[in-house]
mmCIF file as gemmi writes it, N, C-alpha and C atoms, coordinates in Angstrom:
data_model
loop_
_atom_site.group_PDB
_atom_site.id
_atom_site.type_symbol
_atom_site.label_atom_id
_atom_site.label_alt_id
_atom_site.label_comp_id
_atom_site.label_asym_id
_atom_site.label_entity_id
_atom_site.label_seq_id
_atom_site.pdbx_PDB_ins_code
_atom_site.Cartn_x
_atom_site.Cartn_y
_atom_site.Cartn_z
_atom_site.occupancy
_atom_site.B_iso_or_equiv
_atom_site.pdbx_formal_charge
_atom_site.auth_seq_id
_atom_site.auth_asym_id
_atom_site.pdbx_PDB_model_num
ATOM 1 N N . UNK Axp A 1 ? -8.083 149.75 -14.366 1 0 ? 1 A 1
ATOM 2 C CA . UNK Axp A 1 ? -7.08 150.397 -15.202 1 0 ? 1 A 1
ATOM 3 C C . UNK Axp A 1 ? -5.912 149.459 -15.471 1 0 ? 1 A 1
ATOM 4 N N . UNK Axp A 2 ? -5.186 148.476 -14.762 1 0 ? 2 A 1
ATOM 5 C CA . UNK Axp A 2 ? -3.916 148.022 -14.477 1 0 ? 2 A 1
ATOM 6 C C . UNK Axp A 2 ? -4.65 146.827 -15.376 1 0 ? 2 A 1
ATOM 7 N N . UNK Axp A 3 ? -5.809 146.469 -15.485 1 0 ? 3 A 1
ATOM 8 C CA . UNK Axp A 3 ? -6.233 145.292 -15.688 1 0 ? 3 A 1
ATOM 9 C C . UNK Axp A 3 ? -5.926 145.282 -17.576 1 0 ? 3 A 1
ATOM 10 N N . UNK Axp A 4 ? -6.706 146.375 -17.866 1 0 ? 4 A 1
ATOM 11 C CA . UNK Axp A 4 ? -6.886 146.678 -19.485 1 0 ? 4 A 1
ATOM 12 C C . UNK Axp A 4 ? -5.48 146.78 -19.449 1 0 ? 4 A 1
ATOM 13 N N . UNK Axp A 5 ? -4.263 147.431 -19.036 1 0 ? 5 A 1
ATOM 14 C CA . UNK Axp A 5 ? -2.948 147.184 -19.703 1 0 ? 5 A 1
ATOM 15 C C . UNK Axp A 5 ? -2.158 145.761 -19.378 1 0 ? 5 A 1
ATOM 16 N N . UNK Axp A 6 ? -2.663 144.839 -18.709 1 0 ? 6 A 1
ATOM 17 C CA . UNK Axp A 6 ? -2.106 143.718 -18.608 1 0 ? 6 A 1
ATOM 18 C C . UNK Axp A 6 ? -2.745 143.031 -19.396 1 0 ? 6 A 1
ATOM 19 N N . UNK Axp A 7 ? -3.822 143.259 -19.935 1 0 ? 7 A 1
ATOM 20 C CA . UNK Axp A 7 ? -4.588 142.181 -21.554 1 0 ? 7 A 1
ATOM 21 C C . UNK Axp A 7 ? -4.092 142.986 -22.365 1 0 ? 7 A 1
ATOM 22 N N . UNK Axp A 8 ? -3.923 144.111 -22.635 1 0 ? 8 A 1
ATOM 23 C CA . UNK Axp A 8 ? -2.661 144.434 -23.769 1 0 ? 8 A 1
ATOM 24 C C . UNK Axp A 8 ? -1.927 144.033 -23.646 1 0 ? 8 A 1
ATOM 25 N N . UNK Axp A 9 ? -0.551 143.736 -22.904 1 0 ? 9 A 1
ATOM 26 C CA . UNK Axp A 9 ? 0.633 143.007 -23.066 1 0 ? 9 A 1
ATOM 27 C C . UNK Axp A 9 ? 0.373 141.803 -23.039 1 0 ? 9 A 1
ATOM 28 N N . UNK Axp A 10 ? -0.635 141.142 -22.461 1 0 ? 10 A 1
ATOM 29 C CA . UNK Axp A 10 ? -0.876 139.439 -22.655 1 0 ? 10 A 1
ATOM 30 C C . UNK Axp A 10 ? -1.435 139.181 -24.522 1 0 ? 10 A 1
ATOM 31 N N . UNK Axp A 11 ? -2.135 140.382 -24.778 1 0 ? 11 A 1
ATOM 32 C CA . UNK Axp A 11 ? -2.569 140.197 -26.526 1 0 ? 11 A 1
ATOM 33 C C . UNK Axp A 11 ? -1.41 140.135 -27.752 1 0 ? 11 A 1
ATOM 34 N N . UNK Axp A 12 ? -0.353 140.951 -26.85 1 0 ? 12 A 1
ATOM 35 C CA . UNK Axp A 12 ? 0.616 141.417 -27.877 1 0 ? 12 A 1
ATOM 36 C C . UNK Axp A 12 ? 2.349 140.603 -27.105 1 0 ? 12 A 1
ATOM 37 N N . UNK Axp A 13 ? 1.634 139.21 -26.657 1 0 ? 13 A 1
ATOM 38 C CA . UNK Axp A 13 ? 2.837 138.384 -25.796 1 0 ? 13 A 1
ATOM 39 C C . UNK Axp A 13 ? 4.14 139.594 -25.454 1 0 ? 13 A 1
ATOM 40 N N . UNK Axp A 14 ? 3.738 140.512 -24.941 1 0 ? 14 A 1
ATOM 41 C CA . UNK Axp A 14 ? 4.938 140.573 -23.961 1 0 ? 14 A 1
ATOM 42 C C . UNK Axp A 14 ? 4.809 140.179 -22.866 1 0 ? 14 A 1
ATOM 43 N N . UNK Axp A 15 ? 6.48 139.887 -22.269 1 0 ? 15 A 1
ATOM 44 C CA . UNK Axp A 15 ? 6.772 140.028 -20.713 1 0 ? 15 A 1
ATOM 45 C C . UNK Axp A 15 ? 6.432 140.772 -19.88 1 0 ? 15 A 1
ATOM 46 N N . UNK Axp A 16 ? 5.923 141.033 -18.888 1 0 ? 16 A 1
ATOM 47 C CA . UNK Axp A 16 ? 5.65 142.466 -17.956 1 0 ? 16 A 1
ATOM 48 C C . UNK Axp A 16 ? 6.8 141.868 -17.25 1 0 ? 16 A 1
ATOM 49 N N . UNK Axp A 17 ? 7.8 143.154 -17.07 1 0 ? 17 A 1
ATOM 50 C CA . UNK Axp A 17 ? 8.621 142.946 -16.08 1 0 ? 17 A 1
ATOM 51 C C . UNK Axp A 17 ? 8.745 143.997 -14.828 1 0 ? 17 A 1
ATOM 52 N N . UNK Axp A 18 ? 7.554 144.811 -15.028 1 0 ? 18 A 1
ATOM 53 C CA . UNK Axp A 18 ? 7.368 145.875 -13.885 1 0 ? 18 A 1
ATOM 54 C C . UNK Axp A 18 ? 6.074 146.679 -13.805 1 0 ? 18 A 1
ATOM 55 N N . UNK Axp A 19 ? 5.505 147.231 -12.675 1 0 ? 19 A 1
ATOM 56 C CA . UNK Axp A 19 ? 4.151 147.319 -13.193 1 0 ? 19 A 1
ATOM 57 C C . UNK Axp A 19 ? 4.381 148.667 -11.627 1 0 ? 19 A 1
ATOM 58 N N . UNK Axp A 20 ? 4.374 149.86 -12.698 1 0 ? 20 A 1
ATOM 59 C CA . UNK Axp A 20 ? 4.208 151.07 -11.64 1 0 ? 20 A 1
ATOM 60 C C . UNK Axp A 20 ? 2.536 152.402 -11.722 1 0 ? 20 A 1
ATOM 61 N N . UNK Axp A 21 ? 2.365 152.19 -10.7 1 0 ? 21 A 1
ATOM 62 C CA . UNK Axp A 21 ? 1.393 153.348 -10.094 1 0 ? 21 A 1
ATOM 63 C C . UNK Axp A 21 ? 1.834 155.16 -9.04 1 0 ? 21 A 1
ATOM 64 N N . UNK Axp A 22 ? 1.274 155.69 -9.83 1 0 ? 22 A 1
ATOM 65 C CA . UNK Axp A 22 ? 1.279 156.627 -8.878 1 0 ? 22 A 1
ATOM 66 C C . UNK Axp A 22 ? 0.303 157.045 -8.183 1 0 ? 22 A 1
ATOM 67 N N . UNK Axp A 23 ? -0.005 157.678 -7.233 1 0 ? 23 A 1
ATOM 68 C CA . UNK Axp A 23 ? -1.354 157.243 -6.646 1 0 ? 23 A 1
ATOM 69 C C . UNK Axp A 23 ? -1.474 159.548 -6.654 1 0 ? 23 A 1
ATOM 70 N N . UNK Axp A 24 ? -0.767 159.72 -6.823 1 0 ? 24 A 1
ATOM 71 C CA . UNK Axp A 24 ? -1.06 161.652 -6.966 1 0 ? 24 A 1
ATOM 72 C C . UNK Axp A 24 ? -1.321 162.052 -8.288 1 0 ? 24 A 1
ATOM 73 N N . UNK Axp A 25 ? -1.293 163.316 -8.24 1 0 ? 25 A 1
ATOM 74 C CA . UNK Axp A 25 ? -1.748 164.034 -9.415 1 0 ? 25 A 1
ATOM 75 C C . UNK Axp A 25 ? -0.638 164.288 -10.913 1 0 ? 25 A 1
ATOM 76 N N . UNK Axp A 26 ? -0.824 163.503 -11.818 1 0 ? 26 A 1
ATOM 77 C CA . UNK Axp A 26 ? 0.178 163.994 -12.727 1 0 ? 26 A 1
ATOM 78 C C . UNK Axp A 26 ? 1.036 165.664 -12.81 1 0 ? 26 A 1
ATOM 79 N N . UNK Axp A 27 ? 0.183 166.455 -11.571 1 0 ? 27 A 1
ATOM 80 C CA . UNK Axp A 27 ? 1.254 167.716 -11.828 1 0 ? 27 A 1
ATOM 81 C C . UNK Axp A 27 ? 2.144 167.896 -10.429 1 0 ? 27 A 1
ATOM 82 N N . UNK Axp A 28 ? 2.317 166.777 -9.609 1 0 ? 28 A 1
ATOM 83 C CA . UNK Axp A 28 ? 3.126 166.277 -8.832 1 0 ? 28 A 1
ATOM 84 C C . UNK Axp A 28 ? 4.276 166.378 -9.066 1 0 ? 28 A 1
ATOM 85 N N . UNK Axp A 29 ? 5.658 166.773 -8.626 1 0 ? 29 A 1
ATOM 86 C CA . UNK Axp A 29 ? 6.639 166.424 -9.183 1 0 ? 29 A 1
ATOM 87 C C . UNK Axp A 29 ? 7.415 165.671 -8.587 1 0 ? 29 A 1
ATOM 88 N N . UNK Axp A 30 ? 6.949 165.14 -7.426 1 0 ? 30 A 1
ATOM 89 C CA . UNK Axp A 30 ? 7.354 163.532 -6.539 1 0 ? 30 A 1
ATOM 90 C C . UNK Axp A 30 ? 6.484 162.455 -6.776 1 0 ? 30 A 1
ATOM 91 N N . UNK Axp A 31 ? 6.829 161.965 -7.93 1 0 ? 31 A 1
ATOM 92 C CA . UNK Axp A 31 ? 6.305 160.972 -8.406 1 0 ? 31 A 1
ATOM 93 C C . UNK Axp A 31 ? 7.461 159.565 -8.254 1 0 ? 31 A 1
ATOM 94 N N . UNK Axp A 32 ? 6.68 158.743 -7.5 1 0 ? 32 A 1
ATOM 95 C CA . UNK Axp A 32 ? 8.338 157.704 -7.336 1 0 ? 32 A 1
ATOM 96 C C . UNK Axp A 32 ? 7.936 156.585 -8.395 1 0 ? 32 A 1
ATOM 97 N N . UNK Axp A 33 ? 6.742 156.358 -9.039 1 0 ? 33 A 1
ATOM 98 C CA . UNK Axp A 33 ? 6.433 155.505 -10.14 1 0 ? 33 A 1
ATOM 99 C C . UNK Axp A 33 ? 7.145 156.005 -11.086 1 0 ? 33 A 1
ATOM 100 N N . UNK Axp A 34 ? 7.26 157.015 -11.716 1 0 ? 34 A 1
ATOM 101 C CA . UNK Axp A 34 ? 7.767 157.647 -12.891 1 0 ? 34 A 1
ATOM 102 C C . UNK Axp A 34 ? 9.017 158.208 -12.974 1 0 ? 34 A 1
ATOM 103 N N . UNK Axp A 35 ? 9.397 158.219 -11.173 1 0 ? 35 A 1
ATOM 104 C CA . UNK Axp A 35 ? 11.2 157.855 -11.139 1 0 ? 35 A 1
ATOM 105 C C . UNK Axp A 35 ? 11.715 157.027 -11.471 1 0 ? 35 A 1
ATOM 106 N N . UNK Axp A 36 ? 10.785 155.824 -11.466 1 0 ? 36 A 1
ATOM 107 C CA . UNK Axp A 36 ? 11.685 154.662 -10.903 1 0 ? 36 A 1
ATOM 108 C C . UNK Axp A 36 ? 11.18 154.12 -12.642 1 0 ? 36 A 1
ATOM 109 N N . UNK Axp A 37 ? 10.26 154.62 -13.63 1 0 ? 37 A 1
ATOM 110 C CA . UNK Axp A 37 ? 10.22 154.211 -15.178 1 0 ? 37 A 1
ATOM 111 C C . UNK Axp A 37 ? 11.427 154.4 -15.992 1 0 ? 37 A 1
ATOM 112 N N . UNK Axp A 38 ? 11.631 156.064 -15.341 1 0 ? 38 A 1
ATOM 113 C CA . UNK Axp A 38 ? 13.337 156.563 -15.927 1 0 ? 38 A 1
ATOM 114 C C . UNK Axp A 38 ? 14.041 156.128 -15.644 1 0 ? 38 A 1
ATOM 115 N N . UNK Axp A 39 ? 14.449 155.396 -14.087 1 0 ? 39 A 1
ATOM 116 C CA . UNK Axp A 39 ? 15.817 154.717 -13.945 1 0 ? 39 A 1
ATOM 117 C C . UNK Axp A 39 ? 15.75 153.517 -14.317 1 0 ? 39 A 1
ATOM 118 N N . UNK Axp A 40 ? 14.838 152.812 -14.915 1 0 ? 40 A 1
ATOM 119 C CA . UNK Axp A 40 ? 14.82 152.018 -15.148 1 0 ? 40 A 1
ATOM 120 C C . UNK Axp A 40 ? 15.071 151.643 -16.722 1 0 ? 40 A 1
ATOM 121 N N . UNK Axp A 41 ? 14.687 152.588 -16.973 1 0 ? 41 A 1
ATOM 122 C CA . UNK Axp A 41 ? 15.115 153.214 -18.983 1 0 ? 41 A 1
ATOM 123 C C . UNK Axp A 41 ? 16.885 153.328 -19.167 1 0 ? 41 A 1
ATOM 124 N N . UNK Axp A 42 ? 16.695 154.567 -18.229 1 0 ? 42 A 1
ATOM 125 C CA . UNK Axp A 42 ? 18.175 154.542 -18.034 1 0 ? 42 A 1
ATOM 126 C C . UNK Axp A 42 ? 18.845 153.265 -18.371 1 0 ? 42 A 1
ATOM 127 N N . UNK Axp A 43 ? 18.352 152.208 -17.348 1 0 ? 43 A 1
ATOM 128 C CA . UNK Axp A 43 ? 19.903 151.104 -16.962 1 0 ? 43 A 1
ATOM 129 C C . UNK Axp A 43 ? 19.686 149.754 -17.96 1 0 ? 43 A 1
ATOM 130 N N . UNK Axp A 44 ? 18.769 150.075 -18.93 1 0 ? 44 A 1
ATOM 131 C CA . UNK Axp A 44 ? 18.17 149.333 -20.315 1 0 ? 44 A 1
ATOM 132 C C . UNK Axp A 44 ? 17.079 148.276 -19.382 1 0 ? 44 A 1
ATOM 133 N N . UNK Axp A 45 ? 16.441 148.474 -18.906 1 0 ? 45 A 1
ATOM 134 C CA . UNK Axp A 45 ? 16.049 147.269 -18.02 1 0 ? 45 A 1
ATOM 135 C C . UNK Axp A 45 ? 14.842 147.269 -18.518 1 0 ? 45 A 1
ATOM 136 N N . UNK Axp A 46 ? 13.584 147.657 -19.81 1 0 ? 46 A 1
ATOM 137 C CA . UNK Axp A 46 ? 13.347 147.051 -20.146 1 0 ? 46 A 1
ATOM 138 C C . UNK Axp A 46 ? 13.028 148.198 -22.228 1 0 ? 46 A 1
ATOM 139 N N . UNK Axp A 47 ? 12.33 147.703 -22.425 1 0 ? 47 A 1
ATOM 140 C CA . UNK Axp A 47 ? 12.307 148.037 -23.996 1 0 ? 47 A 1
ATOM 141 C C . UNK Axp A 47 ? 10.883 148.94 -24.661 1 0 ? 47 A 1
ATOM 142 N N . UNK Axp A 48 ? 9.559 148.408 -23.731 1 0 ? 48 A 1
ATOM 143 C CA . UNK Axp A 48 ? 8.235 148.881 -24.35 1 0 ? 48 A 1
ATOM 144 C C . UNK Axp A 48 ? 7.682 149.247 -22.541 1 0 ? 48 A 1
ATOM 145 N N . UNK Axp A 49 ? 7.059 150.288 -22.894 1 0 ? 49 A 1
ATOM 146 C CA . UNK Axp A 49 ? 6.444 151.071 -21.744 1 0 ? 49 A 1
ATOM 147 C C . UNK Axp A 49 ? 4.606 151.228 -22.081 1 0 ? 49 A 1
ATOM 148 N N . UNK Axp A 50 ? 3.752 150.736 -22.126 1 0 ? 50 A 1
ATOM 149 C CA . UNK Axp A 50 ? 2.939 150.526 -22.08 1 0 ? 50 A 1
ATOM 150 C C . UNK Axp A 50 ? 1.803 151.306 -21.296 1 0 ? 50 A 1
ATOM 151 N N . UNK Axp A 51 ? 1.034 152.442 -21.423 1 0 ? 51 A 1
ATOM 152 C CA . UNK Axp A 51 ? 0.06 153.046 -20.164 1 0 ? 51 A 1
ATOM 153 C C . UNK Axp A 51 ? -1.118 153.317 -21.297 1 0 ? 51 A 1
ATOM 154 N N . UNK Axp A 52 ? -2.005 153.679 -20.296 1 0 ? 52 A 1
ATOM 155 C CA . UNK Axp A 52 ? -3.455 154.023 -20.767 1 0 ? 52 A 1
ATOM 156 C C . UNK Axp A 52 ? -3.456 155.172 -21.827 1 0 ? 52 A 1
ATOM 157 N N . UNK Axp A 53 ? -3.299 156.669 -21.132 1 0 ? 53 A 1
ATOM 158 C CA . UNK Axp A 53 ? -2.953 157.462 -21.885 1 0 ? 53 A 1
ATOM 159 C C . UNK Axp A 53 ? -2.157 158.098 -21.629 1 0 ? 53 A 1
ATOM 160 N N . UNK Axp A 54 ? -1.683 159.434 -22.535 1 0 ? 54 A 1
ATOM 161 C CA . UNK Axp A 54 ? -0.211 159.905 -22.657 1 0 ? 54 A 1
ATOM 162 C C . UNK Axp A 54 ? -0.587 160.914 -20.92 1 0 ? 54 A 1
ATOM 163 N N . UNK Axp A 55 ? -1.943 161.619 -20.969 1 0 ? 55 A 1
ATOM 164 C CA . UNK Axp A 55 ? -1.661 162.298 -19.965 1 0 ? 55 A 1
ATOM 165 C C . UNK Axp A 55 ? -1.704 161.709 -18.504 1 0 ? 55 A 1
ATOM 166 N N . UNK Axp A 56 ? -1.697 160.262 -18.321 1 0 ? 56 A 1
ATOM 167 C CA . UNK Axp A 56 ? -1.442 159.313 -17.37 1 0 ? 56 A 1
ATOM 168 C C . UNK Axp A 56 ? 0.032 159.305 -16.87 1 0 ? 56 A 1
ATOM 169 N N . UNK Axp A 57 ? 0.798 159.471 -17.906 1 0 ? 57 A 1
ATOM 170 C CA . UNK Axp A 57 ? 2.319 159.715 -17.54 1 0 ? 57 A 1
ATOM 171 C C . UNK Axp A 57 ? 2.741 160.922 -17.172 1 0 ? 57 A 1
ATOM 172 N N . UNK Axp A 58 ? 2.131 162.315 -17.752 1 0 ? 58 A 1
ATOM 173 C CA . UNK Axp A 58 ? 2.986 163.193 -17.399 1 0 ? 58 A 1
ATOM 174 C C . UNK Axp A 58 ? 1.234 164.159 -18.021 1 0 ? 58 A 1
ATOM 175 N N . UNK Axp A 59 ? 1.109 164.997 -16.893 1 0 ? 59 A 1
ATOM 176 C CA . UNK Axp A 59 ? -0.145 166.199 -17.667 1 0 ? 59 A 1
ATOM 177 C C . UNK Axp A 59 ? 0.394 167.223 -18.775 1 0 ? 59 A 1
ATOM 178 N N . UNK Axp A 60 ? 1.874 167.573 -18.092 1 0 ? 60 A 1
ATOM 179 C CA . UNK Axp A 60 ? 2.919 168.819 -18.897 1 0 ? 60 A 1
ATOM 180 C C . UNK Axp A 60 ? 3.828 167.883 -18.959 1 0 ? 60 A 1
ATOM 181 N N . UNK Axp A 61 ? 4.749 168.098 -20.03 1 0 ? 61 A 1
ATOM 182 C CA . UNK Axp A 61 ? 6.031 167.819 -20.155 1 0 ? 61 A 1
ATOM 183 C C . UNK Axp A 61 ? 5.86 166.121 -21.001 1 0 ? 61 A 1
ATOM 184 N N . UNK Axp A 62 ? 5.142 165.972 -21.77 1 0 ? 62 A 1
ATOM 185 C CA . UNK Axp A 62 ? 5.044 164.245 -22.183 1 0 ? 62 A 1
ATOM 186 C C . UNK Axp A 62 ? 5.825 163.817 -23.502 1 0 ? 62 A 1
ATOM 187 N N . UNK Axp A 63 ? 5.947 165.112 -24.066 1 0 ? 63 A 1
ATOM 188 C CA . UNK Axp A 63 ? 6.894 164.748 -25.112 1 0 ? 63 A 1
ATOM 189 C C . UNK Axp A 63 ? 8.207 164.302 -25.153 1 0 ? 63 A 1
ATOM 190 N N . UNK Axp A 64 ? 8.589 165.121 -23.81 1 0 ? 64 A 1
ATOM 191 C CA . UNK Axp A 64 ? 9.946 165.55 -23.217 1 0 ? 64 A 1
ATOM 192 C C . UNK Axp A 64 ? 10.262 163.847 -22.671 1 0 ? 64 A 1
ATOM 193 N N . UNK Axp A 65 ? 9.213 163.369 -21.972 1 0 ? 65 A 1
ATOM 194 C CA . UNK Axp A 65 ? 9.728 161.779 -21.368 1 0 ? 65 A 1
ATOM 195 C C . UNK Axp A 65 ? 9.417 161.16 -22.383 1 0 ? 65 A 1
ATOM 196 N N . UNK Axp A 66 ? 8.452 161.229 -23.114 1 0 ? 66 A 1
ATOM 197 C CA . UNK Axp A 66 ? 8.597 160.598 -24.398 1 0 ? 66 A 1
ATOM 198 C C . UNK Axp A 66 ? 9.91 160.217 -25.363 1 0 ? 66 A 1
ATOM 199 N N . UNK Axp A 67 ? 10.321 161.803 -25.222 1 0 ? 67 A 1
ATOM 200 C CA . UNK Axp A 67 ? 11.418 161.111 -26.376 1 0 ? 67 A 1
ATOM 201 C C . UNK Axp A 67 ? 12.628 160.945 -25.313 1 0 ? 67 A 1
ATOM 202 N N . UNK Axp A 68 ? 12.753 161.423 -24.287 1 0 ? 68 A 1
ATOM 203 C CA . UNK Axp A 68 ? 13.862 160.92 -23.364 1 0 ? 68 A 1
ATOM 204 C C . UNK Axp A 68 ? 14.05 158.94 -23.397 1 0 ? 68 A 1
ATOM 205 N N . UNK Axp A 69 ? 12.823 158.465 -23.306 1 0 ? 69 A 1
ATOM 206 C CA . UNK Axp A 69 ? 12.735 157.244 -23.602 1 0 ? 69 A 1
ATOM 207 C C . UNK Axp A 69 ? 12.701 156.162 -24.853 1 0 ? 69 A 1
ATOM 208 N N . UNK Axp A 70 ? 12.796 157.299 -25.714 1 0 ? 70 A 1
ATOM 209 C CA . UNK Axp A 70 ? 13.435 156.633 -26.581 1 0 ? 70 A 1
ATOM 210 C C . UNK Axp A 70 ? 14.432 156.807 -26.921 1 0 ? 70 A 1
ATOM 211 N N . UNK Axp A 71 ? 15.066 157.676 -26.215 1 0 ? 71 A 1
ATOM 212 C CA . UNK Axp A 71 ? 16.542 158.163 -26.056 1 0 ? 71 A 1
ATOM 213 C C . UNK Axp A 71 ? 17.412 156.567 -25.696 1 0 ? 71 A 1
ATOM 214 N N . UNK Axp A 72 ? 16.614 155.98 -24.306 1 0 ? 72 A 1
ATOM 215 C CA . UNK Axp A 72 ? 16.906 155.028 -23.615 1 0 ? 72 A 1
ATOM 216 C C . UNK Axp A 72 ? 16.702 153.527 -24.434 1 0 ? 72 A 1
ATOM 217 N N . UNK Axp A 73 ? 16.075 153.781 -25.764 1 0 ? 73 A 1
ATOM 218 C CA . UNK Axp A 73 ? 15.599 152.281 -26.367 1 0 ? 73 A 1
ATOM 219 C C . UNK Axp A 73 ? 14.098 152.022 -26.15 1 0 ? 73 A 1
ATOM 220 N N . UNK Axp A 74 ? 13.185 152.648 -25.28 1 0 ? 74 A 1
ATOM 221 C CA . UNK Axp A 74 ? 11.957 152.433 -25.104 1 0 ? 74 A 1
ATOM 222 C C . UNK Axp A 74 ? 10.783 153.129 -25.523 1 0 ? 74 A 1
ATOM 223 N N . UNK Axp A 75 ? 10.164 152.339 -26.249 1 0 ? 75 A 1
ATOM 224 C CA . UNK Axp A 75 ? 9.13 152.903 -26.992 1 0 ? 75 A 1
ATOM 225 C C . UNK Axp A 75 ? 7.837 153.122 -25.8 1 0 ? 75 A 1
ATOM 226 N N . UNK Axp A 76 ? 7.339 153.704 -25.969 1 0 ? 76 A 1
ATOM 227 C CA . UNK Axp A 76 ? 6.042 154.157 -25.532 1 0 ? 76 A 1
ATOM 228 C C . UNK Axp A 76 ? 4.681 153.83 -25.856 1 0 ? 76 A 1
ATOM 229 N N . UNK Axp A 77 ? 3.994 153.185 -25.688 1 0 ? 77 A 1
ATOM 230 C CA . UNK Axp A 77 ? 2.842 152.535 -26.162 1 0 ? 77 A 1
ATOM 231 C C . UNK Axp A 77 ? 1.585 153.347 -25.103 1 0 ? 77 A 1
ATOM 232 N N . UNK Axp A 78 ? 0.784 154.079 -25.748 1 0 ? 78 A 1
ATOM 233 C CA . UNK Axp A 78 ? -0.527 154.67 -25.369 1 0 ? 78 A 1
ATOM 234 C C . UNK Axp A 78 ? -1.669 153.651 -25.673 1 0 ? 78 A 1
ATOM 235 N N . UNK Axp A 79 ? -2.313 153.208 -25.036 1 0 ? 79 A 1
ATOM 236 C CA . UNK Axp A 79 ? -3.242 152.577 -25.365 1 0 ? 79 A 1
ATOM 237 C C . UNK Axp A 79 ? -4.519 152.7 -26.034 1 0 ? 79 A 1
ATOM 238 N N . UNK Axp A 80 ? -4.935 154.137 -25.475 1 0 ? 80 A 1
ATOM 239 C CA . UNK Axp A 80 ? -6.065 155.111 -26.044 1 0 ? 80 A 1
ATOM 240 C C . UNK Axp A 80 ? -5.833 156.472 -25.868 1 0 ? 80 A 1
ATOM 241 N N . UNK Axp A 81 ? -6.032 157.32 -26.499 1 0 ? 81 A 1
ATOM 242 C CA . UNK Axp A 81 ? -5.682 158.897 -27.103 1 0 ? 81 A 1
ATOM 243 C C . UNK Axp A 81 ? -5.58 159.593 -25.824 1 0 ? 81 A 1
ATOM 244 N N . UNK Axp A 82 ? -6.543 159.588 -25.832 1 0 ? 82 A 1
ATOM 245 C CA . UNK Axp A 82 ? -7.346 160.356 -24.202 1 0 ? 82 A 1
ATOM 246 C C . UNK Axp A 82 ? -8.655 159.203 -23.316 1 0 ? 82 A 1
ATOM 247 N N . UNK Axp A 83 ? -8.47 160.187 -22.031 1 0 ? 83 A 1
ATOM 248 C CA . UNK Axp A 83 ? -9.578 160.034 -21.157 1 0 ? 83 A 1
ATOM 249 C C . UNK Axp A 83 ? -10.666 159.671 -21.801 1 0 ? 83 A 1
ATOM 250 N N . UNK Axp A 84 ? -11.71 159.209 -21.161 1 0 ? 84 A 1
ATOM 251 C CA . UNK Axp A 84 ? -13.289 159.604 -21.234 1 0 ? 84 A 1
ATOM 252 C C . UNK Axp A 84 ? -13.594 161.1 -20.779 1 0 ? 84 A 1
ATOM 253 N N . UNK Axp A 85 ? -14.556 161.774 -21.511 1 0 ? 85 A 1
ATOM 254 C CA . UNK Axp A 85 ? -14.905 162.489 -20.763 1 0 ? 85 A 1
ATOM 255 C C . UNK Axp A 85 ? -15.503 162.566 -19.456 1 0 ? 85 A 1
């Protein structure tokens, strides 16, 4: 998984300047990967957010960090729509 989004940012020359996992269930709400994406949005620290798919970030609520982050300057980059079945 980590692999296919690091040849996306190597295809499309960006920098990776942080590279977070959560290892629970997107309907978790102690997620310290996806704390630490927002505070990191927050404090401008970086610009393009990059993941597999949208429900990789959040199962409920994806619009909501979605546009919170671009609230922050950071665009959101999905890589593919959805899962496999």
């Amino acid at each position: 998984q980590m692999e296919r989004l690091r040849h996306y940012a190597r295809e499309n020359s960006f920098t990776v300047r942080a590279e977070f996992t959560d290892v629970s269930s997107g309907l978790n709400q102690k997620r310290r990967g996806l704390a630490n994406v927002l505070k990191l949005a927050e404090q401008g620290e970086y610009s393009k957010l990059i993941i597999e798919y949208p429900d990789r970030l959040a199962r409920f609520g994806y619009s909501y960090i979605e546009r919170h982050l671009k609230y922050c300057g950071v665009e959101t980059i999905a890589i593919a729509e959805k899962e496999p079945e």
